[in-house]
VONU-438506 format. One line per 3 residues: their letters; for each residue x, y, z of C-alpha. Coordinates in steps of 0.5 Angstrom, whole numbers. Layout:
A) X,Y,Z  ...
This chain:
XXX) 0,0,0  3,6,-2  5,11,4
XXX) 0,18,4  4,24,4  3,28,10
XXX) 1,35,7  5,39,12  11,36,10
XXX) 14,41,6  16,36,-1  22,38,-6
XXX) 20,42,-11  23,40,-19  28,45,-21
XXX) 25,51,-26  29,52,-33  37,53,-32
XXX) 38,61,-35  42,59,-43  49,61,-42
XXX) 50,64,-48  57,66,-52  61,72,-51
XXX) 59,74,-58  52,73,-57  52,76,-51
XXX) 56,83,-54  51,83,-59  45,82,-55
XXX) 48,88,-51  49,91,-57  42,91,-59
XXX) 39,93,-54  43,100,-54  41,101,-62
XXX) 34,99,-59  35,105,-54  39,110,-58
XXX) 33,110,-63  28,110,-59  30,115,-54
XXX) 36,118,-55  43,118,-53  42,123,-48
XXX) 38,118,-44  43,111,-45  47,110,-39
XXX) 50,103,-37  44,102,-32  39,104,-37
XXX) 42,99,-42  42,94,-37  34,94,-35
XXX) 34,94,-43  38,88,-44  36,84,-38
XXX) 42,84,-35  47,87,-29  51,93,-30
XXX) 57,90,-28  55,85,-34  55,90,-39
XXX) 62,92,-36  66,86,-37  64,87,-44
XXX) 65,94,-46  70,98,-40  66,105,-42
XXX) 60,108,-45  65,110,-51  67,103,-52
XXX) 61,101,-52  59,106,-57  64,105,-61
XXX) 63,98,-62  56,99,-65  58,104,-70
XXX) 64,99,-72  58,93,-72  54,98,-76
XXX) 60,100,-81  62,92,-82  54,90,-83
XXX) 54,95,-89  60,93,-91  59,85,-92
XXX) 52,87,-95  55,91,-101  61,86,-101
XXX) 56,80,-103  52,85,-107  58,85,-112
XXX) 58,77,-113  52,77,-115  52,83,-120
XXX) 52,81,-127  55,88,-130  57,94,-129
XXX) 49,97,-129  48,92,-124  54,93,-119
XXX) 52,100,-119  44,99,-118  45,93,-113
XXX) 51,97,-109  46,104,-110  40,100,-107
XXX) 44,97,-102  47,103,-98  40,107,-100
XXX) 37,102,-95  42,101,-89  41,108,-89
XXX) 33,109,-89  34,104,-84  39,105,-80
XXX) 41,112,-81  38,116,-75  42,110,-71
XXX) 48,112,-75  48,119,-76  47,120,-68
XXX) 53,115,-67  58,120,-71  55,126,-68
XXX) 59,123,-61  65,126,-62  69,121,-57
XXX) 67,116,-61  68,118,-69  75,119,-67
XXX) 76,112,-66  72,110,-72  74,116,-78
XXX) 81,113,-79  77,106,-81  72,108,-85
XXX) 76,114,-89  80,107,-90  74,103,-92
XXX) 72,109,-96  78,109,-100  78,101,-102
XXX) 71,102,-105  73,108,-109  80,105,-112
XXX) 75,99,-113  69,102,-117  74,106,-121
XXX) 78,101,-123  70,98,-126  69,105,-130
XXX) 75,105,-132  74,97,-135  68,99,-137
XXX) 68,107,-140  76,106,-142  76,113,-137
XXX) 83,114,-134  85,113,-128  85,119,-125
XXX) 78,122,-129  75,115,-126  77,116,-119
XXX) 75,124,-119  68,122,-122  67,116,-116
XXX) 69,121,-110  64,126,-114  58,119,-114
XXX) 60,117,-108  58,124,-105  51,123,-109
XXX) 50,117,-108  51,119,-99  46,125,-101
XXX) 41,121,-104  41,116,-99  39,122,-94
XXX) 33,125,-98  27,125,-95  23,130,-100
XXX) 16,126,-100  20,120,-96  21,117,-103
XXX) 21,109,-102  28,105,-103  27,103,-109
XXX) 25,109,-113  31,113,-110  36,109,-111
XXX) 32,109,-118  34,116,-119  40,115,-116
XXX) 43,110,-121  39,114,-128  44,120,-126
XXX) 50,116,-123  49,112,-130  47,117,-135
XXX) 53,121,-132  58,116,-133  56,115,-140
XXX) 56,123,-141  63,123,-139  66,118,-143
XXX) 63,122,-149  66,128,-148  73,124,-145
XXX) 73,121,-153  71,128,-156  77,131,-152
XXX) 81,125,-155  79,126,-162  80,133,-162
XXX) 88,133,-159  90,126,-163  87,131,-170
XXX) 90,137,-167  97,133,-166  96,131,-174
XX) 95,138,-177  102,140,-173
């Protein structure tokens, strides 16, 4: 016969769900997360390590042990943010088929990390303390990408090499401007549509003229 338990003896209770132990990248990136959730939402005015904290469900003595100060911290956001966009625009580039489409694609690509990301971006950069430690990386990143769209223009226009580095630099500034306008608030699609006609269409001109200019010195040379 099977023993009736006594209700006033107190009976071992089954243990509730272990806490997941996460990874040290998980965890970064989870802290990381919610500080962008934060910044957008209320501003970097308003994070502190204890605000965070509440925000990702963790101890301000946690988030310390990942990132030692708020500039560090910050930091490595606007770095995550910056290798987001790198390796989106890296993988749209395999993929592109010609120059239009490689152009198109990046084009579409930044527009949307910018109308997504933007006002994240845009107020990490306004950080002083933290735009010193990430402009020598980013003037560097920027620079690769234009050595490598001028070596495309060059393939595909026959432009010299410093006329196809200047006209990059000069695109590369439009395509940052269109990114930004909020005139109507364009869609993604047709503001890299706009984006693309004038980057394309200015290319095509310019190569035009570069042949015409050509022409004229080769005929000058002729007639001496």
């Amino acid at each position: 016969m099977a023993k009736t338990p006594n209700p006033k003896t107190p009976t071992a209770t089954a243990p509730g769900p272990r806490r997941q132990r996460l990874t040290p990248e998980v965890r970064a990136d989870q802290i990381l997360d919610a500080a962008a959730r934060l910044i957008i939402e209320e501003g970097l005015t308003e994070l502190s390590m204890e605000r965070l904290g509440r925000a990702a469900g963790v101890s301000k003595a946690l988030i310390y042990n990942y990132f030692p100060n708020r500039t560090d911290l910050l930091r490595a956001l606007l770095e995550r943010e910056m290798d987001v966009l790198r390796e989106r625009q890296i993988e749209q580039i395999r993929q592109a088929e010609d120059f239009r489409d490689l152009v198109y694609r990046t084009t579409r690509t930044y527009v949307a990390q910018v109308k997504e990301r933007g006002a994240l971006v845009q107020r990490l950069w306004a950080e002083p303390a933290v735009s010193r430690t990430v402009a020598e990386k980013s003037q560097l990143e920027r620079q690769q990408a234009m050595r490598y769209m001028a070596k495309q223009v060059t393939l595909t226009y026959g432009l010299p090499k410093a006329v196809a580095l200047s006209a990059v630099d000069m695109q590369m500034a439009l395509t940052e401007a269109a990114a930004q306008h909020r005139s109507g608030e364009m869609d993604v699609d047709l503001t890299t549509d706009i984006c693309v006609t004038l980057l394309l269409g200015g290319l095509d001109g310019l190569a035009k003229n570069q042949a015409k200019a050509a022409g004229k010195r080769s005929a000058a040379r002729k007639s001496r």
